[in-house]
Structures are given as C-alpha cells and as structure tokens.
C-alpha positions as CSV (number, residue, x, y, z in Angstrom):
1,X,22.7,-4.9,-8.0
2,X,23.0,-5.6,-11.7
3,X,20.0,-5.3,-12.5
4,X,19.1,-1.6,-11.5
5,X,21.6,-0.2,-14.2
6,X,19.8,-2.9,-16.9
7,X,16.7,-1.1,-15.9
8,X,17.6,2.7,-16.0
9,X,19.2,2.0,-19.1
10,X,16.2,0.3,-20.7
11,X,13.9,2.8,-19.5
12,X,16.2,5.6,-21.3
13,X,15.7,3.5,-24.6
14,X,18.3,0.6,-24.8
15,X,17.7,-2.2,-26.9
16,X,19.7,-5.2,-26.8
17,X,21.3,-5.3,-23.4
18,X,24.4,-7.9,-22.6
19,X,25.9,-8.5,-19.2
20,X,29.2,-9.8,-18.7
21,X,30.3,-12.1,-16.2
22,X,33.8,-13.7,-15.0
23,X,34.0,-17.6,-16.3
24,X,31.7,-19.8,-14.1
25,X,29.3,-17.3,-12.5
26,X,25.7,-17.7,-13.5
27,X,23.7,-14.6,-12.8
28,X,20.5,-15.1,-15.1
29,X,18.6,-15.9,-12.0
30,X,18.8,-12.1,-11.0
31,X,18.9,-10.3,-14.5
32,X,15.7,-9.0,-16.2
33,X,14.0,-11.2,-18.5
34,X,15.8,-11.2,-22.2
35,X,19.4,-9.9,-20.9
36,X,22.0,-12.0,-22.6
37,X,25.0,-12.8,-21.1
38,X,28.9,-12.9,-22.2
39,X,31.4,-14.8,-20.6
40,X,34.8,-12.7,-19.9
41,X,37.7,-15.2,-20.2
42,X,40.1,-13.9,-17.8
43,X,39.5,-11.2,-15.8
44,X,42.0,-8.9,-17.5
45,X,40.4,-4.9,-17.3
46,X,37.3,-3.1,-18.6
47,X,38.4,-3.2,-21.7
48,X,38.8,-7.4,-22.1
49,X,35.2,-7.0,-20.8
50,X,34.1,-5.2,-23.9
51,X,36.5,-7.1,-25.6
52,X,35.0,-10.1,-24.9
53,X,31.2,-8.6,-26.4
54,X,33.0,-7.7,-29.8
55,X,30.8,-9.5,-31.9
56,X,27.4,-8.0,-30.3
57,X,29.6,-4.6,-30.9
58,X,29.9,-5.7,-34.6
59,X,26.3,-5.8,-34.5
60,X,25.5,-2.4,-33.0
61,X,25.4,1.2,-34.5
62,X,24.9,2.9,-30.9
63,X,27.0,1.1,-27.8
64,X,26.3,1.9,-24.3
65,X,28.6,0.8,-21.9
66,X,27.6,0.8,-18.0
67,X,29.5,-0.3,-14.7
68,X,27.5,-3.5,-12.9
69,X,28.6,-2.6,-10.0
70,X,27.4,1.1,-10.0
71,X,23.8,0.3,-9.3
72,X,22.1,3.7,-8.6
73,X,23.0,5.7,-12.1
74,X,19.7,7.0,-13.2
75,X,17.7,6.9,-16.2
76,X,17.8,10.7,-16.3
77,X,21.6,10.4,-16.0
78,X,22.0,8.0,-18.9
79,X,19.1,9.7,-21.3
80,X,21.1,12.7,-21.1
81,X,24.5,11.1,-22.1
82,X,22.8,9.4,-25.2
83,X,21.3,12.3,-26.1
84,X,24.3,14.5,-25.4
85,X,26.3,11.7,-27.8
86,X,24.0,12.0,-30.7
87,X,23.9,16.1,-30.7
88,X,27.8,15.7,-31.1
89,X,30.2,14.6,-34.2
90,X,32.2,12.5,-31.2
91,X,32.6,8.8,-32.2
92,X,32.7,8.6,-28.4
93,X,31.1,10.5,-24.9
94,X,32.2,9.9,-22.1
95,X,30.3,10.6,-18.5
96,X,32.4,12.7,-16.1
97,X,32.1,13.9,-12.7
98,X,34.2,16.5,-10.4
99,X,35.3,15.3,-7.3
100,X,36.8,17.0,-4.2
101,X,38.9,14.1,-3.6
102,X,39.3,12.0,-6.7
103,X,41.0,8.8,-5.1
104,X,41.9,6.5,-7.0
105,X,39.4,7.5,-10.2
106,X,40.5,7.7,-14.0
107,X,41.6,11.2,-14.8
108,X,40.4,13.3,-17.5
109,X,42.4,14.6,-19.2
110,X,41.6,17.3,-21.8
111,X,43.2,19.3,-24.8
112,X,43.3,23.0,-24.8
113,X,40.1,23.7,-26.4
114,X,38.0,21.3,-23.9
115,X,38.0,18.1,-25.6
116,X,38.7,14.4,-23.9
117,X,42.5,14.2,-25.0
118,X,42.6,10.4,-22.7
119,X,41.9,9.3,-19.6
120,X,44.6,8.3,-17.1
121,X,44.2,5.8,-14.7
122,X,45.4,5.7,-11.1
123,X,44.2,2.8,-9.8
124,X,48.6,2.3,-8.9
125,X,51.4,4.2,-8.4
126,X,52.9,5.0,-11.6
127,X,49.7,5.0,-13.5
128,X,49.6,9.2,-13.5
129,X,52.0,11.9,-12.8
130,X,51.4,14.1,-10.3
131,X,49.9,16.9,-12.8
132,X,47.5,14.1,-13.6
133,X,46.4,13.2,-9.9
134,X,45.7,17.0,-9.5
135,X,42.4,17.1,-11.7
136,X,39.2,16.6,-10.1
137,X,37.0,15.5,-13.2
138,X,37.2,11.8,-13.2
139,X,35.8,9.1,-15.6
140,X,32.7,7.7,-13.9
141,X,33.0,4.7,-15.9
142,X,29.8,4.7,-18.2
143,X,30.3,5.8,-22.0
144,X,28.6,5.9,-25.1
145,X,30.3,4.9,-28.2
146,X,29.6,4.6,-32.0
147,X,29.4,1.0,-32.4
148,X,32.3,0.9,-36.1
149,X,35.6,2.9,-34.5
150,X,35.0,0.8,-30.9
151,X,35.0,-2.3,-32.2
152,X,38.4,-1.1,-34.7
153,X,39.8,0.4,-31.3
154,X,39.6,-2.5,-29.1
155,X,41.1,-4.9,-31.7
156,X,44.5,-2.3,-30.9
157,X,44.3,-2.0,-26.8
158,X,47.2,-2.8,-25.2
159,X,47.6,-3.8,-21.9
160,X,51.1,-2.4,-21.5
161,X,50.5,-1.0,-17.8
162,X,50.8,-1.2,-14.2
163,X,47.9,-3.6,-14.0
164,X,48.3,-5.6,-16.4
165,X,44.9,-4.7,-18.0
166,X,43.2,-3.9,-20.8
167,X,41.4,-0.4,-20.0
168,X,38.7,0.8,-22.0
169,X,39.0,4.7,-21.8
170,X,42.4,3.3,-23.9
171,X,40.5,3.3,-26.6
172,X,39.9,7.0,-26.6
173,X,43.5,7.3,-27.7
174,X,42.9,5.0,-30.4
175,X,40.1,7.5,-31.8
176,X,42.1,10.5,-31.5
177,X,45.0,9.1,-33.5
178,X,42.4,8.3,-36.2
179,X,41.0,12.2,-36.2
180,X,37.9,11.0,-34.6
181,X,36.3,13.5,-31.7
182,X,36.0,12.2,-27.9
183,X,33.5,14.0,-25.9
184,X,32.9,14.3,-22.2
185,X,29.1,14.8,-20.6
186,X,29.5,16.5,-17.2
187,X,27.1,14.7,-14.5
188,X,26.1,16.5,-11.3
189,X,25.0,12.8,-9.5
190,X,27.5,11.6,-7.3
191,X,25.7,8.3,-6.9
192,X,26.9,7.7,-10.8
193,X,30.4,7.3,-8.5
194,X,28.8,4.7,-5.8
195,X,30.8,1.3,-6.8
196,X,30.6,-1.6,-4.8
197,X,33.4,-3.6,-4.2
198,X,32.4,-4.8,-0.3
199,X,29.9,-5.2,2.0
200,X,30.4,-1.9,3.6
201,X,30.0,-0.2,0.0
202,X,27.1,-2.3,-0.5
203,X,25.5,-1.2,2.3
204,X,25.9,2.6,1.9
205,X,24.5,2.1,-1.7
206,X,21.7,0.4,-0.2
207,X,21.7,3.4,2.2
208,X,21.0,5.9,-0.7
209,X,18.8,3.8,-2.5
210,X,16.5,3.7,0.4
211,X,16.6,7.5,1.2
212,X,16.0,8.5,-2.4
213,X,12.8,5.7,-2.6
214,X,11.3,7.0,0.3
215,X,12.0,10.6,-0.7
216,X,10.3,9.7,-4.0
217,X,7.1,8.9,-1.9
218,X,7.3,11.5,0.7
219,X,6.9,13.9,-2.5
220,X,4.2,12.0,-3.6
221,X,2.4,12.4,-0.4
222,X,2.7,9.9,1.5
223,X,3.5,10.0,5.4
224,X,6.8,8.1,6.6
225,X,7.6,9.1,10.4
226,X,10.9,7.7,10.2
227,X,12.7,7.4,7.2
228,X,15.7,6.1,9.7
229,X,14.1,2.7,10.5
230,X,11.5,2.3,7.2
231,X,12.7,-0.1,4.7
232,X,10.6,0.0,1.2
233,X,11.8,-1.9,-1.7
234,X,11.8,-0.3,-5.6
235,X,8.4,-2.2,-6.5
236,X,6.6,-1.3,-3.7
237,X,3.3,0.9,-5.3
238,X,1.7,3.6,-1.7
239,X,-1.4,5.2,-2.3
240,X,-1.5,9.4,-1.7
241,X,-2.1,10.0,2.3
242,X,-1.0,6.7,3.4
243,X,0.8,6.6,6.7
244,X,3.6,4.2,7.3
245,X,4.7,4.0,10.7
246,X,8.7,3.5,12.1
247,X,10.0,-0.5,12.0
248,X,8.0,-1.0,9.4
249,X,9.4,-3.4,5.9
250,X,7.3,-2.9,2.9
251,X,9.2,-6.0,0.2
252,X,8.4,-7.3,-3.3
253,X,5.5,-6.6,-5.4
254,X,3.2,-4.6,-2.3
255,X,1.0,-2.1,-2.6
256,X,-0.5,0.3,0.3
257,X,-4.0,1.6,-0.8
258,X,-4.7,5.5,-0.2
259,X,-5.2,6.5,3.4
260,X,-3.8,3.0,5.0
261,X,-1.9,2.7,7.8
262,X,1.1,0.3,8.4
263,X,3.3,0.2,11.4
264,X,4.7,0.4,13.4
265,X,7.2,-2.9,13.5
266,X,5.3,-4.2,10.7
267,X,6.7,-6.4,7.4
268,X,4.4,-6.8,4.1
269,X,5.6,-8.8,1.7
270,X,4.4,-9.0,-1.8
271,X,1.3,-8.3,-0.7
272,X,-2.5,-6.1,-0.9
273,X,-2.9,-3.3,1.5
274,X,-6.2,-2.0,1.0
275,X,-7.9,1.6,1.2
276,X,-7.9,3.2,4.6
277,X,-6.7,-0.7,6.5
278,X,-5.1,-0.5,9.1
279,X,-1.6,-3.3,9.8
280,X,-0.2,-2.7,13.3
281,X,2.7,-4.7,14.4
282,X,2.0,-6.9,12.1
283,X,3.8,-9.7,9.6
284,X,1.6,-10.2,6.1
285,X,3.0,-12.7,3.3
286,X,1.6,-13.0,0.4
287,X,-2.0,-11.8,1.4
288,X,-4.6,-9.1,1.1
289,X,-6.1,-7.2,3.2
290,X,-9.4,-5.0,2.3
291,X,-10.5,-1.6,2.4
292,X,-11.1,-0.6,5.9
293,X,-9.3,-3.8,7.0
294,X,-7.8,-3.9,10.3
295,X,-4.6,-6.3,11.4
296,X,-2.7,-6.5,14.6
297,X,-0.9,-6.2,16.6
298,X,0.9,-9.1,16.4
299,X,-0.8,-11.0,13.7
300,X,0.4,-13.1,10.8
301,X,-1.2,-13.3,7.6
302,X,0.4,-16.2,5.7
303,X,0.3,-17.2,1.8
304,X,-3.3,-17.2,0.4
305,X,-5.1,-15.1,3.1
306,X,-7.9,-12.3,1.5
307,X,-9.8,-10.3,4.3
308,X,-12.7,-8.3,2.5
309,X,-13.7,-5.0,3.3
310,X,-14.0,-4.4,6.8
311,X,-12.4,-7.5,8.3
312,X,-10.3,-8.0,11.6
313,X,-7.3,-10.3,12.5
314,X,-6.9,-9.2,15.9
315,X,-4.2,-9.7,18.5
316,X,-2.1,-13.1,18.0
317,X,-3.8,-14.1,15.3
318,X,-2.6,-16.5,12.7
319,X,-4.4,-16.8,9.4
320,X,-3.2,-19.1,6.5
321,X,-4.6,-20.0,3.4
322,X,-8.1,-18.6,3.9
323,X,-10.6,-16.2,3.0
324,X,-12.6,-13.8,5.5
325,X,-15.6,-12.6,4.5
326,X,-16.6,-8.7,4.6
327,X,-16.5,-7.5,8.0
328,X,-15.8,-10.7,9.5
329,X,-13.9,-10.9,12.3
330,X,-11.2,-13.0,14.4
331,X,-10.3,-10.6,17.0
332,X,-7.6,-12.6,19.3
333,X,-5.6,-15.4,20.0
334,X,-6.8,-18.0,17.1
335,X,-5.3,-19.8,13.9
336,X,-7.4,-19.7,10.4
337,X,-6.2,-22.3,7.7
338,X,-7.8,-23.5,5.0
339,X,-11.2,-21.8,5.7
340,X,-13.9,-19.9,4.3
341,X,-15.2,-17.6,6.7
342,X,-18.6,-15.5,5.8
343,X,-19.6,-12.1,6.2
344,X,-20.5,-10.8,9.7
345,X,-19.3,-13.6,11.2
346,X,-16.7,-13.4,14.6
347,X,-15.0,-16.3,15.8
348,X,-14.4,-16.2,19.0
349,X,-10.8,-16.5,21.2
350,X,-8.7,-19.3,21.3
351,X,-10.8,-21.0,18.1
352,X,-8.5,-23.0,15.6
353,X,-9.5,-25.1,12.4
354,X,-7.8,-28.3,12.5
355,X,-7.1,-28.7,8.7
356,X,-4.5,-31.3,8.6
357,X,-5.0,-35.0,9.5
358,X,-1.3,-35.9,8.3
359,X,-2.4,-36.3,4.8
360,X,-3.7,-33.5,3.5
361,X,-4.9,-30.3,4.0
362,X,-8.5,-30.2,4.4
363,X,-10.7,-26.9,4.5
364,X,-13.6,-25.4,7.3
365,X,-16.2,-23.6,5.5
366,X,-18.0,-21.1,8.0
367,X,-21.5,-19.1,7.1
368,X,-22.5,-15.6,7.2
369,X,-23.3,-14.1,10.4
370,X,-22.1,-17.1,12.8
371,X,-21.3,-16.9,16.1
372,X,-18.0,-19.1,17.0
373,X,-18.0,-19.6,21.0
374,X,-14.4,-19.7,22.6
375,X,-12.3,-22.1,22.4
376,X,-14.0,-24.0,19.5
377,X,-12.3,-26.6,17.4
378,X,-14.0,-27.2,14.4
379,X,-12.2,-30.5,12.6
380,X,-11.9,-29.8,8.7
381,X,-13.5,-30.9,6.6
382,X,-16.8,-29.6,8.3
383,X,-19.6,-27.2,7.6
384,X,-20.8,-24.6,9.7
385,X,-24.4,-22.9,8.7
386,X,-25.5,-19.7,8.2
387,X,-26.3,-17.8,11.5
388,X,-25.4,-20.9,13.3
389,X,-23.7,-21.1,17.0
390,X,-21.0,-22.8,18.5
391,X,-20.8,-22.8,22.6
392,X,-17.5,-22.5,24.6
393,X,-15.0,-25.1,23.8
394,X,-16.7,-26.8,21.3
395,X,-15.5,-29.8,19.1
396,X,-16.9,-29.9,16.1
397,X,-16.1,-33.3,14.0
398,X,-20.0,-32.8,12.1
399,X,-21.7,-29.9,9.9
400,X,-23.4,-27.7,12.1
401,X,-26.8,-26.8,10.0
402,X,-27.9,-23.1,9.6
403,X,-29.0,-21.4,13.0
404,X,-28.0,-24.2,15.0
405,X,-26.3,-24.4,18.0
406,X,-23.5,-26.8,18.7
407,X,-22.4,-27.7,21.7
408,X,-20.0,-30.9,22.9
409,X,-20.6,-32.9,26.3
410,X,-17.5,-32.7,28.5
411,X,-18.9,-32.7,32.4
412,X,-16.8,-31.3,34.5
413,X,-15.5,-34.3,37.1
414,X,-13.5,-32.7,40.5
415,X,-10.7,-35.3,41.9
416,X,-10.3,-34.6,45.1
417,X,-6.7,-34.4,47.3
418,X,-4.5,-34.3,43.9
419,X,-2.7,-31.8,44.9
420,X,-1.4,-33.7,47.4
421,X,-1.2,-36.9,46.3
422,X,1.3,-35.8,43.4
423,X,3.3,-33.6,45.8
424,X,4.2,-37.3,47.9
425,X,4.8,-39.6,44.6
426,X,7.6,-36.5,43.9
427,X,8.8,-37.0,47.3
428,X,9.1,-40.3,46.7
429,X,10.7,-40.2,43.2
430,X,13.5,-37.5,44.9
431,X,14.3,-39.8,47.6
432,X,15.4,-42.6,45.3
C-alpha cells in the first residue's frame, strides 16, 4: 500500500523519499529499494509525523508530503501539484478536492480573493463551526511545501485541539502570519480521497486499482471477457490482441506474449507466456511457456519449467523443474521433474520420472523424437536415446541407447477364486 504513492511520486521526479512509521513497525521489507525510513515517536497527528522528519526537511529545498495510506494518487496528479507549486510565489500548495459529502475531511477554507486562508479540521465535534462543515473543498492530505518556512512552521504547531494532535495544514496559519502565500491545486481524482483505515476500505481500493489496471490494457488492446472475475497485478506486461479469459490471476513479474490466450480459471505467477500459447485452466509458477505453447486444462507448471515453441502439457499434467523441448509433448495424466525432454518427442499417459531417491534430486534426460509408451517409469538418473522407444508400463532403471526399444518383463500370472476367498476371510474377520 505504501509503496504505490513512493512510486507515482518518484516517477513525477522525487528525489530523496522518507517514510514514516509508528515506533516498532518495520516496513523496509515492502518499500522500494533506497526509501529511508523515520521513526514517529508517539503517534500524535500529521504534523508530529513531519515533525519527526525535520532534519531531512532541513535538508530539502522542495518538500513533498503524501498520505501512506492513500495508495492510488497518480503520478499525473502529483506532477501537476509540483508543477502548479513552482509556477506560484506560495511557500506552500496544497491539493484540494470538492466533495458532495465531505464527511469528516479538513475544510478549506479561503480568503476573499481565493487564496488558502487555513484548513479546518473536523475529524470531532468542535473542530469546525457549522459555516465550516458547509464547504465541499476539502484537504486531500498531500502538499507541497518550500522546504525553509516548513521546517520554521513546524517548530511553532500547537496541538491545542480536540485531538490532541499536531495537524499539519496548521502550519498554513503559521505562513500566513509571516506574509507568506498558501496555494490550493484543485484535483478532479476522487481516488486522491481513497484512504484506508480497514479491511473494507482496503478492499474497495483494491477494487479501483484493479478496474483502472485492466482498463489500462483494455485500451491497449488487449481482450478481457470479464473484468468482474480477472485479477492482474501492477507489473504484469500483455502483449496487443491477447485474450484473457474470466477466473483467470495474472501475479508478479508475468508477461503474456501478443495473441496468447489465458483462461479461463487460470493463475500465472511471475512467469513467461509466450506468443500465440495457449494456458487453459491452468496454474503456472515460475515457468515459461513458448510461442505456440499449449497448457491445460488442469495442468501445473511448477518453478523451473521452460516448454519451447510448440510444446504441450496436456490434461492433469504436472511439470517441475524441467525443460521440454520444441514441440514436445506430454499430453495427459503424467508428472515431469527434473528432466530434459527433446524436440518431437511425446511421452505417453500415466509416465512419471522418479527423480528423488530420498537424497537428492536426480534428473531423466530424454532425446529428440522418442516415443514414451504408457505408463513408463523411467528411474532418474537415466538416459533415454534419440528416437528411442519405451513399451507400455515400462521400468526403466538403465539408459536406453538411441532407437532402442525398452521393454520390462512382468508376465501376467491369473489367481484363480480370489474373489472369493477374500470375501470369506472378511466374513470371518466380522464375526469376531
């Protein structure tokens, strides 16, 4: 949540970038790399949060000031409120929005000829008048501020209010009294108002921020059926004309190739999605899949899987930690770990490679062009050759050499009148 403002308000030129945090909380693990943090001592109002930076303010000639908790402000919004600050003589600018229903926002309250006389809270009764509570421009909480006359103001706040707080937009008082200009910039975003104090906040934040991502895409041309039930996270890179299908989670650092299709019921995570490959019903972690790849349904593509171009996982597949080759193909109901699977080759149903021998992980390396029978288990580590066939329910425990066929001796022996002769001994293990 923090982070989103950190990045619109680097993209729109910030330097140096501080967060600050209540005593004890530790949130460099989700910050951007090279954010600093403060510690606020006591939690005592927005302005002992700045309060609490003065010495980085000391340091500053520009000070931008944005609300952690109002994660979907844009960099468009807070480019033009720097840039609006530097056209003006105001030592301060404040961003503003007009509400309908202001609530419980900071009131703006201006001088006859339109400048920002103060703000006035109204977070509790007694903080505004009634006058007060009847204007609809409110403080969105996000300022710009010559760095000099905030860090004199702040030494002056008081917090002398129904809170018991320090406020910042006190400070605007301070500036006036010292003949210094305030300035308001007018914002037509509502999300710049989208704080999160709960769950249910966060989750209609989350809300927008997912209807404006896939929007973003949508006008970039790419398909979504329903917006409703597709989940897409910020970093996720779709190619023009791709196609994603309803259910369907695309997380991390994933990209979707031009043309592909995903969905439906389908989750990619930080993974390759290559040109015109097709991922049906489908869960891929940490993988890539080729151009003119297919998946699915019902496949998983675990950590360190590559199909090349042209490759199949087929139905109830489970593929870990292996490479298949270009147009290679395991079309249904096998597992794939730890192997090395050649072009043109197709391994048939029900095949698994038995990589683990509960010490280590060893790998299965399998030719071009080989034919893998049903039901084969191939016992890592072992070799199969180029060309090379494997009959139905194989066991493999020895290289197979190219354009050989392998085959295991299991006769079939009939046992006759089991049936029966189980059915009594259960009789007779019921009637004890």
């Amino acid at each position: 949540m923090v982070a989103w403002p950190i990045l619109a308000a680097r993209e729109a030129g910030a330097g140096r970038v501080a967060a600050i945090v209540s005593p004890g909380r530790d949130i460099s693990s989700g910050l951007p790399e090279g954010v600093e943090t403060v510690e606020q001592p006591t939690s005592d109002g927005t302005g002992g949060a700045i309060r609490a930076a003065s010495a980085l303010v000391e340091e500053a000639e520009t000070v931008l000031v944005l609300s952690g908790d109002v994660p979907l402000i844009s960099t468009a919004t807070i480019s033009g409120l720097l840039e609006a600050h530097a056209a003006s003589a105001a030592a301060a600018t404040m961003l503003t929005i007009e509400l309908d229903d202001p609530g419980s926002y900071g009131r703006v309250v201006r001088t006859a000829d339109g400048e920002v006389e103060k703000v006035v809270e109204a977070k509790a009764a007694g903080d505004a008048d009634s006058s007060q509570l009847a204007i609809r421009e409110i403080n969105a909480g996000t300022y710009a501020f010559d760095a000099a006359p905030l860090a004199k103001a702040l030494a002056g706040l008081s917090n002398d209010n129904a809170q018991g707080e320090y406020y910042l937009p006190d400070v605007f008082t301070a500036l006036r009294a010292e003949g210094l200009a305030v300035a308001a910039h007018l914002a037509d975003d509502l999300a710049v108002t989208m704080g999160i104090n709960n769950r249910v906040q966060l989750a209609e934040v989350e809300a927008e921020a997912r209807r404006r991502l896939l929007e973003t895409h949508m006008l970039a041309g790419v398909t979504i059926v329903d917006p409703g039930s597709t989940w897409i996270d910020a970093g996720v890179e779709i190619g023009q004309d791709a196609r994603i299908e309803p259910g369907t989670s695309l997380r991390g650092a994933t990209s979707v190739g031009v043309h592909a299709v995903v969905g439906p019921h389908t989750t990619v995570i930080d993974s390759e999605i290559g040109i015109e490959a097709s991922v049906l019903r489908a869960h891929v972690d940490t993988a890539k899949v080729g151009d003119g790849a297919s998946v699915g349904p019902f496949a998983y593509l675990r950590p360190g899987t590559v199909l090349d171009a042209g490759a199949k996982a087929g139905t109830y597949v489970e593929i870990k930690n292996s490479h298949i080759g270009k147009g290679a193909k395991v079309p249904h109901l096998s597992y794939i770990g730890d192997a090395d699977v050649g072009p043109g080759t197709n391994i048939g149903a029900g095949s698994i490679t038995a990589n683990y021998d509960g010490f280590t992980k060893n790998r299965t390396t399998i030719g071009r062009d080989v034919r893998i029978g049903v039901d084969t288990m191939l016992i890592a580590p072992v070799e199969v050759g180029d060309s090379a066939y494997t009959g139905a329910g194989a066991v493999l425990k020895d290289d197979v050499p190219e354009g050989a066929l392998a085959v295991s001796e299991n006769s079939q022996r009939n046992i006759d009148g089991y049936a029966a002769d189980k059915a009594a001994k259960m009789r007779e293990e019921q009637d004890k």
